[in-house]
C-alpha positions as CSV (number, residue, x, y, z in Angstrom):
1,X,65.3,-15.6,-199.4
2,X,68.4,-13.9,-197.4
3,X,69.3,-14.4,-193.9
4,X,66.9,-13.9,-191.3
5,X,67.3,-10.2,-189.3
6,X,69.7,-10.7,-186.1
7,X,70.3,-14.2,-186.9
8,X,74.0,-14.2,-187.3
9,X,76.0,-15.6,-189.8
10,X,77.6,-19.3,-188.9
11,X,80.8,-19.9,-190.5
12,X,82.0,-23.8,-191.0
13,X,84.3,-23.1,-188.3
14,X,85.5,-20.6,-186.1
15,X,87.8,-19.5,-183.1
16,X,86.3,-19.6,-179.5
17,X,88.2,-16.5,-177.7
18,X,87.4,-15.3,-174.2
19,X,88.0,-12.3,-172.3
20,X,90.8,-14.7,-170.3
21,X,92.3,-15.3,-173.3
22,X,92.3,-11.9,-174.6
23,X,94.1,-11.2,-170.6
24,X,96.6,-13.9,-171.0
25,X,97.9,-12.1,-174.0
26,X,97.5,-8.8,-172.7
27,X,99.8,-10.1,-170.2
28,X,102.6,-11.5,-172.5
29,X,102.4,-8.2,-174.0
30,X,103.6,-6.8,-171.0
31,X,106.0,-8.8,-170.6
32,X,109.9,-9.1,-171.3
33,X,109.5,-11.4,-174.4
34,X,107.8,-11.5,-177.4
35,X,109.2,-14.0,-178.9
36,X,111.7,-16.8,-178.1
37,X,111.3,-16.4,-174.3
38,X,109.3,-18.4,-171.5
39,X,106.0,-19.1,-172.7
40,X,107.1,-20.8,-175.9
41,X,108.4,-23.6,-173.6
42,X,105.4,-23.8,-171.2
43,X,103.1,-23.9,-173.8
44,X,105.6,-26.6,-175.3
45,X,105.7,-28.5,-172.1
46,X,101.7,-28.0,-171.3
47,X,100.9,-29.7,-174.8
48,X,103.3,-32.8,-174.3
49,X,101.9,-33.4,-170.9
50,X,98.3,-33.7,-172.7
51,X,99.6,-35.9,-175.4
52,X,101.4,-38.0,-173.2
53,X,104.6,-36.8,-175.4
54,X,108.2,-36.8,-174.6
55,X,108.7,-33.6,-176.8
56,X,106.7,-30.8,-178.3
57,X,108.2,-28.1,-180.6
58,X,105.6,-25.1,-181.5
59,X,106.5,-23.5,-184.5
60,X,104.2,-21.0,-186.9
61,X,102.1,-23.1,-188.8
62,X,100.5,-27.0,-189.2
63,X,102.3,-26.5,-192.3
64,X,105.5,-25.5,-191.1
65,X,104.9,-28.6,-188.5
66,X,104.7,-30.9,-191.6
67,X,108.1,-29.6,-192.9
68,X,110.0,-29.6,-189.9
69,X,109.0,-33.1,-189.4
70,X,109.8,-33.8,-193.1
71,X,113.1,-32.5,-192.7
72,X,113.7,-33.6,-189.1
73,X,113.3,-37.2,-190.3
74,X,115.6,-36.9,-193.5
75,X,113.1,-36.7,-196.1
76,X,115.5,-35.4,-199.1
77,X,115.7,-35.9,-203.4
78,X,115.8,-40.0,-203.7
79,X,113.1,-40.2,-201.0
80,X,109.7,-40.8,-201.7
81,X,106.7,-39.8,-199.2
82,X,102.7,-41.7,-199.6
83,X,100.4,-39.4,-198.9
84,X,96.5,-39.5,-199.1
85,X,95.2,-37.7,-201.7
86,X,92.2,-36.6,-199.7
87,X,93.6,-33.6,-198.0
88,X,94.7,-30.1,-197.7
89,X,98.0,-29.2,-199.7
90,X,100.2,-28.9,-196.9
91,X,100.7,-32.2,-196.6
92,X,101.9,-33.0,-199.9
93,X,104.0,-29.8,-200.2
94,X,105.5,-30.2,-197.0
95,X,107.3,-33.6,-198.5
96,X,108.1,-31.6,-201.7
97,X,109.8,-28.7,-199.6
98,X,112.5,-31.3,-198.7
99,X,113.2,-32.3,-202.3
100,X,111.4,-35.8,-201.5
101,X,108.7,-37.1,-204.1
102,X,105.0,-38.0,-203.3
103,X,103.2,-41.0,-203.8
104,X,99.5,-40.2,-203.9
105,X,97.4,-43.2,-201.9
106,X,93.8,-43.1,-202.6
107,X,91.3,-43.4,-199.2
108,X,88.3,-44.9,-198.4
109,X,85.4,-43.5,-200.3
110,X,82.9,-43.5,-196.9
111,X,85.9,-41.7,-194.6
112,X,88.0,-40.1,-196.6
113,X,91.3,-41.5,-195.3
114,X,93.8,-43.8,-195.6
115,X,93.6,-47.1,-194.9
116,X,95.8,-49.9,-195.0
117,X,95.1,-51.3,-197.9
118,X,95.4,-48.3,-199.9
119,X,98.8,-47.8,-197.9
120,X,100.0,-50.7,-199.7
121,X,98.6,-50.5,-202.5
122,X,101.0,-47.2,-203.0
123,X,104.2,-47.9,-201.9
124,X,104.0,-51.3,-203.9
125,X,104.2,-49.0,-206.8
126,X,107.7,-47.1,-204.8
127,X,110.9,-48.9,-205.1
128,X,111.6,-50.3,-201.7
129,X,114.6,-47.9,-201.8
130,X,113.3,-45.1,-201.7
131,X,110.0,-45.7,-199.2
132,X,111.3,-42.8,-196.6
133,X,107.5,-42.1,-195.1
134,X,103.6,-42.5,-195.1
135,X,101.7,-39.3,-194.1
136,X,98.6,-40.5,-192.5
137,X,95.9,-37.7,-192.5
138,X,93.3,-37.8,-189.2
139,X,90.2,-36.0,-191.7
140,X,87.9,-33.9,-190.3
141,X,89.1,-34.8,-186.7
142,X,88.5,-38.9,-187.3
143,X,91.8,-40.7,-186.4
144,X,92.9,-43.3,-189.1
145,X,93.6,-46.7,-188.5
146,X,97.1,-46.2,-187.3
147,X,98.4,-49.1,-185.8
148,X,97.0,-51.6,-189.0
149,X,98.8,-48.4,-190.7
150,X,102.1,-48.5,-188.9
151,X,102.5,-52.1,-189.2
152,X,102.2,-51.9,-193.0
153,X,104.8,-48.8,-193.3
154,X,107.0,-51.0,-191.1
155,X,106.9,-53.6,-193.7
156,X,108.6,-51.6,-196.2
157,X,110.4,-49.7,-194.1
158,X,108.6,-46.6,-194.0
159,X,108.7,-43.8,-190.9
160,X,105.2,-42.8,-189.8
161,X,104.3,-38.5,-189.5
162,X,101.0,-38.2,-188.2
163,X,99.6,-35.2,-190.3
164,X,97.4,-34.8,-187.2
165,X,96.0,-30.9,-187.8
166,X,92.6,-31.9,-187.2
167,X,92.7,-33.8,-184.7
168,X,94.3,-32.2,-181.2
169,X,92.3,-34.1,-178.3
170,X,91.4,-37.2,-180.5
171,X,91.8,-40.7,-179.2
172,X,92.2,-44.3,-180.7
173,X,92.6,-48.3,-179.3
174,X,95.8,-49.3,-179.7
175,X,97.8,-51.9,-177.4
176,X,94.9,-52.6,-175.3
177,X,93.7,-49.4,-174.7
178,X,92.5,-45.9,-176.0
179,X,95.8,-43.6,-176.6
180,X,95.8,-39.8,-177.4
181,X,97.2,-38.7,-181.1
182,X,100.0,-37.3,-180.4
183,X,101.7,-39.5,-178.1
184,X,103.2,-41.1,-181.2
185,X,103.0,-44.8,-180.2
186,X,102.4,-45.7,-183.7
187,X,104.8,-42.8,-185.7
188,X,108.0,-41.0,-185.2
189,X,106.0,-37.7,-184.9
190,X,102.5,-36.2,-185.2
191,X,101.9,-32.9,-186.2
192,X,99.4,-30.6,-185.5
193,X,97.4,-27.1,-186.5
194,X,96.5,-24.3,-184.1
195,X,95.0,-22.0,-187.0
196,X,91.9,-20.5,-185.7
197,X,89.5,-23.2,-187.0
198,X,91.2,-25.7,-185.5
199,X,90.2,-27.3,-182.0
200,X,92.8,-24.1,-180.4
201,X,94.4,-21.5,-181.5
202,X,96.9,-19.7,-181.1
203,X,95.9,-17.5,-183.9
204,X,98.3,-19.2,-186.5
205,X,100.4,-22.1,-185.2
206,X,102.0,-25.5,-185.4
207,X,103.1,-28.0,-183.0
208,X,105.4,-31.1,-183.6
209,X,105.4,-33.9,-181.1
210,X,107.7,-36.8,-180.6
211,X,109.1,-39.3,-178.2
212,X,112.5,-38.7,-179.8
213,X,114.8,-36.1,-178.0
214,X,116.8,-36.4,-181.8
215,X,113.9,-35.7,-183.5
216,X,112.6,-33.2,-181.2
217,X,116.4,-31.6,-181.1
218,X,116.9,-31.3,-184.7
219,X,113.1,-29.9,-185.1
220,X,114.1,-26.8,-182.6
221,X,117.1,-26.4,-184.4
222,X,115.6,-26.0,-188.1
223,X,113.0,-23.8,-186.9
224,X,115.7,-20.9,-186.7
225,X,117.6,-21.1,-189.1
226,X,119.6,-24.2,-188.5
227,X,121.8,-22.4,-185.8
228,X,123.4,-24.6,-183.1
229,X,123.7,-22.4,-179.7
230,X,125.2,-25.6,-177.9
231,X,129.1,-25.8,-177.7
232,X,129.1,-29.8,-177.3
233,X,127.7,-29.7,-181.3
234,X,130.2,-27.0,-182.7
235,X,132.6,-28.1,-185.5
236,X,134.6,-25.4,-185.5
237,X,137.1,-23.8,-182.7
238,X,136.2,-20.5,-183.7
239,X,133.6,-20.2,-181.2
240,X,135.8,-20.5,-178.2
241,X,138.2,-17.8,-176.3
242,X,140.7,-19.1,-174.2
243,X,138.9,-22.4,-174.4
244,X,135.5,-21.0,-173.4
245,X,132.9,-20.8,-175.9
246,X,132.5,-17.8,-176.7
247,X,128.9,-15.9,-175.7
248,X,128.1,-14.5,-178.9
249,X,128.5,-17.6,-181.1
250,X,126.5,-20.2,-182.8
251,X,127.0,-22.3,-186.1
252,X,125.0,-23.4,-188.8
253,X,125.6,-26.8,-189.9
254,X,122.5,-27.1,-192.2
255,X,120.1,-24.5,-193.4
256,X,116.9,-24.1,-191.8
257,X,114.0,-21.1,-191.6
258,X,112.0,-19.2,-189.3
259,X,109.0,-20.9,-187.9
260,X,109.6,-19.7,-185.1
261,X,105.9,-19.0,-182.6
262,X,106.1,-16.3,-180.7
263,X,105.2,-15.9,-176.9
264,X,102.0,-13.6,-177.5
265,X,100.8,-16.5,-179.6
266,X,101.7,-18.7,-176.8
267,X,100.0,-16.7,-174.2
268,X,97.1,-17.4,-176.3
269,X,97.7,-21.4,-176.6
270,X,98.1,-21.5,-172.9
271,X,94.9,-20.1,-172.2
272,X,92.8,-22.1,-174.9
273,X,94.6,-25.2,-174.0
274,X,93.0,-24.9,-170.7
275,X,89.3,-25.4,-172.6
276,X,89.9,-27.9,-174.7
277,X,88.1,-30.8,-172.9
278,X,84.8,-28.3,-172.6
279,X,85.8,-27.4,-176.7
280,X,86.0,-31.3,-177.4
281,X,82.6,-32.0,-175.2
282,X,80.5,-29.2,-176.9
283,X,81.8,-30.2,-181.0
284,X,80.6,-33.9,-179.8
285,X,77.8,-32.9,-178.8
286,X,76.7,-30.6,-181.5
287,X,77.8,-33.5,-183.5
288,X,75.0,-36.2,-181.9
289,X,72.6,-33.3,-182.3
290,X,73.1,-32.9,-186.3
291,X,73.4,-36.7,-186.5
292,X,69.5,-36.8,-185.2
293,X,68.1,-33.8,-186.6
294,X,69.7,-35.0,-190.6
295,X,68.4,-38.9,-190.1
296,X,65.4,-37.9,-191.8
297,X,67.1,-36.5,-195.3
298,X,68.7,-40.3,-195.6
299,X,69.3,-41.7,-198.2
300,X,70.3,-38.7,-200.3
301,X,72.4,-37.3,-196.9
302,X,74.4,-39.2,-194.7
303,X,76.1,-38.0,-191.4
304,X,79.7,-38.9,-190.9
305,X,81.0,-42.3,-190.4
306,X,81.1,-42.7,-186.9
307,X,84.6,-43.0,-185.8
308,X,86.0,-46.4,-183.0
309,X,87.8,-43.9,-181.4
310,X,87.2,-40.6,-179.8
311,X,87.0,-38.1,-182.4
312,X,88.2,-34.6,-182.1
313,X,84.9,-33.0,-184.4
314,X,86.9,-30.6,-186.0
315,X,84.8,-30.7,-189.1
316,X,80.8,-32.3,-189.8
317,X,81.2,-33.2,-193.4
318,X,78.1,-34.8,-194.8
319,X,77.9,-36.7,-197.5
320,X,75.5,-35.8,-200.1
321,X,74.4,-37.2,-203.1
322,X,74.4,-34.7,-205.6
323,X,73.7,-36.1,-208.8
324,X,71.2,-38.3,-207.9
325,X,69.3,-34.9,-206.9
326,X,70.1,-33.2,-209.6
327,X,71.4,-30.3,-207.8
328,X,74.8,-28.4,-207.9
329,X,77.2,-28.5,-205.2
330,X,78.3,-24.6,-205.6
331,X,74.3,-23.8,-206.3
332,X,73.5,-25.5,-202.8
333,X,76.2,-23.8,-201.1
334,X,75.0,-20.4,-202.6
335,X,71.4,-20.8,-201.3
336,X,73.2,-21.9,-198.0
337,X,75.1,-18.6,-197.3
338,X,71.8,-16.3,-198.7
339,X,70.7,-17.8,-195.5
340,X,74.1,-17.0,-193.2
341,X,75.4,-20.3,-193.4
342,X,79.1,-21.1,-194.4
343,X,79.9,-24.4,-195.7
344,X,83.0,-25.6,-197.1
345,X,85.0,-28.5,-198.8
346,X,87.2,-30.5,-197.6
347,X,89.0,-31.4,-199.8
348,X,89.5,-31.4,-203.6
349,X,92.2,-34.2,-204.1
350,X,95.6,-32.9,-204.3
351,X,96.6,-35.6,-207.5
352,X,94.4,-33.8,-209.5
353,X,96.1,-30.1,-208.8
354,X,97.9,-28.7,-212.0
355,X,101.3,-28.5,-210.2
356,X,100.9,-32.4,-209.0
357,X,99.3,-33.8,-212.3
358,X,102.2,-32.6,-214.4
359,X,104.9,-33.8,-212.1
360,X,103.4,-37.3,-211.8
361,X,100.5,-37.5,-214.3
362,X,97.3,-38.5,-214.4
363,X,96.3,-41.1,-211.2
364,X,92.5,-42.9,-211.1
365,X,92.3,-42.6,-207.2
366,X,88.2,-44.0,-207.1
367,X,87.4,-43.3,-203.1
368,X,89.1,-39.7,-202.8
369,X,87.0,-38.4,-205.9
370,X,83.9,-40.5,-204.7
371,X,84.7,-39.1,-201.2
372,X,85.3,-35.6,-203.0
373,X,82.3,-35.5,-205.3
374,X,80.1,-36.0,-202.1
375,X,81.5,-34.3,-199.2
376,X,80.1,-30.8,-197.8
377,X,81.4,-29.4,-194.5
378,X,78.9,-27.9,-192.2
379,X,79.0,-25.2,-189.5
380,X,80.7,-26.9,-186.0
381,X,82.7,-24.8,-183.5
382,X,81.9,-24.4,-179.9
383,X,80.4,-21.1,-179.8
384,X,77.5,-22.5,-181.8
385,X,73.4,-23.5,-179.8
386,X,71.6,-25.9,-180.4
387,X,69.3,-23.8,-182.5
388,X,72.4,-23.2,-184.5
389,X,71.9,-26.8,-185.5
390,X,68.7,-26.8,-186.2
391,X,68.9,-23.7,-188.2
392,X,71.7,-25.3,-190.7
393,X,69.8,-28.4,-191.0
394,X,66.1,-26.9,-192.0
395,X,68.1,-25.0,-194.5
396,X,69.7,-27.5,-196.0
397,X,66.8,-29.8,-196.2
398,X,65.5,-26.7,-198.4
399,X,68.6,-25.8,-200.6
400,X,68.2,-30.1,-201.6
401,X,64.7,-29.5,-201.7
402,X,64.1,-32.5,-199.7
403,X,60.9,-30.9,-197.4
């Protein structure tokens, strides 16, 4: 059977984009900058207000976020990084960018993330020495348990990045009261995606926040290059004319690259930013709707764990039990798209990647290949109906043959 006539095909996750947003970078497009002017700062500035941040620097990808945090906190060769195994690549490659090794921490089998056990559990296998950072992962949208999670990085003397791609617009309890990820009161920084899947977009995109104007200066810097515009940081005399400092010059005192975002891109972030609480609302809610309409498939499908905090839904990944039905996970997915929907998964565990597993060897990390073995992402993204729901869900009840 192929997909129904009209009915159109529901990717796992999409971008929402309006005709305002579509104006707002019509209008950057006439404007004086492309790049490196205005909007990158209001967009900067809009983001930190909503996190309850000191400092946000946008730069061109999560991934790029991930490195200039890396780097922005010191991470070098000596250094050693944890990082869950259950999660995209960036996260672990980001640490290796830096020269920095990576501890894989296995995660909980039922969420897919690290917990504080498992935090321990790794860097008691790091000399103290070397502990640099722990690279908590928010799956799927779900915020870890981060302040049970700082306190054990703390012990061993570990910074905290928030690899926070998934989760813009997520909440959690901490000190008495429900905080937004990314106003760091648990980490140094928290980093996030604005890739077109994500909760916005600014098409591709990154965004590093901090309450550190240190971290948040040295973050700017290595996002172009490593040049220093500001005469009060110069080494060298050679910038200045008659004791001025001279218009034209900067300096480089360590290397850095171009992550630079431009201002179209952040014409665009402006304007989705705007709609994220009505993009937050509408994944939740599509969220309780496939938690009702799957309760029947139980046991051999279970919904997500719920999470204590608010959640930002970037992805619905069920957990099915594939062996016990005898099915194929690529076969199901097949017969899923034959039927116009997308599914993906999220993720396979980075340890067992050829470029990790012959660095560091084989590791038996049980709860992210549990949590692997199982895990299928469904279609959530605000554009979606209701029907959309119940479309996905009568065709996966068929591709398990479970009605």
């Amino acid at each position: 059977m192929t997909n129904a006539p009209g009915a159109a095909f529901l990717h796992y996750g999409h971008q929402s984009v309006d005709e305002d947003d579509i104006a707002a970078v019509a209008a950057a497009l006439r404007g004086d900058f492309l790049t490196t002017g205005p909007l990158v700062r209001r967009f900067e500035e809009a983001v930190a207000a909503r996190l309850g941040a000191q400092h946000v620097v946008a730069c061109s990808s999560g991934t790029a976020a991930l490195h200039l945090a890396a780097m922005a906190l010191g991470l070098g060769p000596g250094d050693v990084a944890v990082v869950p195994s259950l999660t995209f690549l960036a996260t672990a490659n980001a640490v290796r960018f830096t020269g920095a090794e990576v501890a894989f921490a296995d995660v909980d089998s039922e969420t897919g993330m690290l917990t504080p056990a498992t935090l321990r559990a790794a860097l008691e296998g790091v000399a103290p020495a070397h502990a640099k950072a722990v690279l908590p992962v928010h799956l799927a949208g779900m915020v870890a348990d981060l302040p049970a999670i700082a306190a054990v990085a703390g012990e061993f003397g570990a910074a905290v990045i928030e690899d926070a791609c998934h989760a813009l617009g997520a909440t959690y309890q901490a000190r008495g009261g429900m905080v937004a990820v990314g106003s760091c009161a648990q980490s140094a920084m928290a980093c996030f995606s604005t890739h077109p899947v994500k909760a916005i977009t600014t098409g591709e995109g990154g965004l590093v926040a901090t309450q550190s104007a240190e971290l948040a200066e040295r973050a700017r810097r290595l996002r172009s290059h490593g040049i220093e515009h500001d005469p009060a940081r110069w080494t060298s005399a050679a910038g200045l004319e008659d004791g001025k400092p001279a218009p034209w010059y900067y300096e480089m005192p360590e290397i850095g690259y171009n992550y630079r975002l431009t201002d179209i891109a952040c014409a665009l972030g402006l304007s989705q930013l705007g709609k994220l609480d009505r993009f937050l609302a509408r994944r939740a809610a599509l969220a309780a709707r496939y938690d009702r309409q799957l309760a029947p498939l139980a046991p051999h499908l279970r919904p997500p764990a719920r999470p204590q905090g608010g959640s930002a839904w970037h992805l619905y990944a069920v957990r099915i039990d594939f062996a016990a039905l005898k099915l194929a996970r690529g076969e199901v997915m097949r017969r899923l798209r034959a039927q116009g929907i997308g599914t993906q998964v999220h993720y396979a565990p980075v340890h067992t990647q050829p470029y990790y597993r012959a660095r560091y060897g084989a590791r038996d990390l049980p709860g992210a290949e549990t949590y692997y073995r199982r895990t299928l992402s469904l279609p959530l993204y605000p554009a979606m109906a209701e029907e959309d729901v119940d479309r996905v869900v009568a065709a996966l009840a068929a591709a398990l043959k479970l009605r």
